[in-house]
C-alpha positions as a Markdown table, in Angstrom:
| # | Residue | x | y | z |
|---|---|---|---|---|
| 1 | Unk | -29.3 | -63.6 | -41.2 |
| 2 | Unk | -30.2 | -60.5 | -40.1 |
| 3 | Unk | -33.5 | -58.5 | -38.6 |
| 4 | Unk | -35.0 | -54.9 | -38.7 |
| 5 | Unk | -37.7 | -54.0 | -36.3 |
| 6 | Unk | -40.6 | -51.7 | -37.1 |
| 7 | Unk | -42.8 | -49.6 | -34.6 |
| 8 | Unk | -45.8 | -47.2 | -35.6 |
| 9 | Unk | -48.9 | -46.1 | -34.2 |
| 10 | Unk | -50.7 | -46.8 | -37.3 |
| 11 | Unk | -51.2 | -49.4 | -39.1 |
| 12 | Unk | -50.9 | -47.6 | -42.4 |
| 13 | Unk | -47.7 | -46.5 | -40.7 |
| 14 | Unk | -46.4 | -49.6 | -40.3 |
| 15 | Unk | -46.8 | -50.5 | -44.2 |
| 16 | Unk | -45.2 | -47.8 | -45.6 |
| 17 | Unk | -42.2 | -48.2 | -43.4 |
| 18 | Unk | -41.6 | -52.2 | -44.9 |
| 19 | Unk | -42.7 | -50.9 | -48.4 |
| 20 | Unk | -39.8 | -47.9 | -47.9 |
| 21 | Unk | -37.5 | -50.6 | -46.8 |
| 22 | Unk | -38.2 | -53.4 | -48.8 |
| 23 | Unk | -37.6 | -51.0 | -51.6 |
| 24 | Unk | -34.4 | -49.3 | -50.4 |
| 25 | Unk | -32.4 | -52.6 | -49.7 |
| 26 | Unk | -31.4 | -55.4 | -51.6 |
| 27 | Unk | -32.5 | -58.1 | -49.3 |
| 28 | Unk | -34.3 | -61.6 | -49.1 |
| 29 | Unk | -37.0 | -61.9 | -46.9 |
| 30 | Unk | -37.1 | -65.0 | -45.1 |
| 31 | Unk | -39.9 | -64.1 | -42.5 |
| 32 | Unk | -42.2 | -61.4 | -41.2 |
| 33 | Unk | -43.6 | -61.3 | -37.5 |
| 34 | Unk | -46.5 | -58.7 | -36.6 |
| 35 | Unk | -47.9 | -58.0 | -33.4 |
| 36 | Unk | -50.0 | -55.3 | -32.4 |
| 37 | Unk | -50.4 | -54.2 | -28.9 |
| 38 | Unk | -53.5 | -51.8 | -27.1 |
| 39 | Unk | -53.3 | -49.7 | -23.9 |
| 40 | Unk | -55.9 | -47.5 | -22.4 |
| 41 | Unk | -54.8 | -44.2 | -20.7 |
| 42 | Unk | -57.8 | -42.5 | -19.7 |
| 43 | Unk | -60.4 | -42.1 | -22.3 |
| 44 | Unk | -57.7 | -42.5 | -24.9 |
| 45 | Unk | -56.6 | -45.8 | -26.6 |
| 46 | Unk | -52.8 | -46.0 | -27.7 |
| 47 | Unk | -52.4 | -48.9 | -30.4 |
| 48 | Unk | -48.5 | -50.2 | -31.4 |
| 49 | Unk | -48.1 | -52.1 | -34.6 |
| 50 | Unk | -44.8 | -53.6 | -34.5 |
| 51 | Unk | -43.0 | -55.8 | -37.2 |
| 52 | Unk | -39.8 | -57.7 | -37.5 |
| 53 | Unk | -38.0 | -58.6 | -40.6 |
| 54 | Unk | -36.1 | -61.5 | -40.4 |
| 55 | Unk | -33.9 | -61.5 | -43.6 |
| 56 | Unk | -30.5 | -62.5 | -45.8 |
């Protein structure tokens, strides 16, 4: 079993780098975690979609 980790700062991001991967590799997925993470600096919010894929 093996995983890859994603990080991106948009969720639209976030898809396109599973879709790339899922595409690229010859794998079977056996799970999918997502978390997504806010932090206020200032006026600013910074958002963190993160994924792991845990697969064969």
């Amino acid at each position: 079993m093996k995983v890859k980790i994603f990080d991106e700062e948009h969720e639209s991001d976030l898809e396109k780098s599973i879709n790339d991967f899922l595409e690229k590799e010859d794998v079977e997925v056996v799970d999918i975690k997502l978390q997504t993470a806010i932090a206020v600096s200032g006026e600013e919010q910074i958002y963190c979609f993160t994924a792991m894929i845990i697969y064969t």
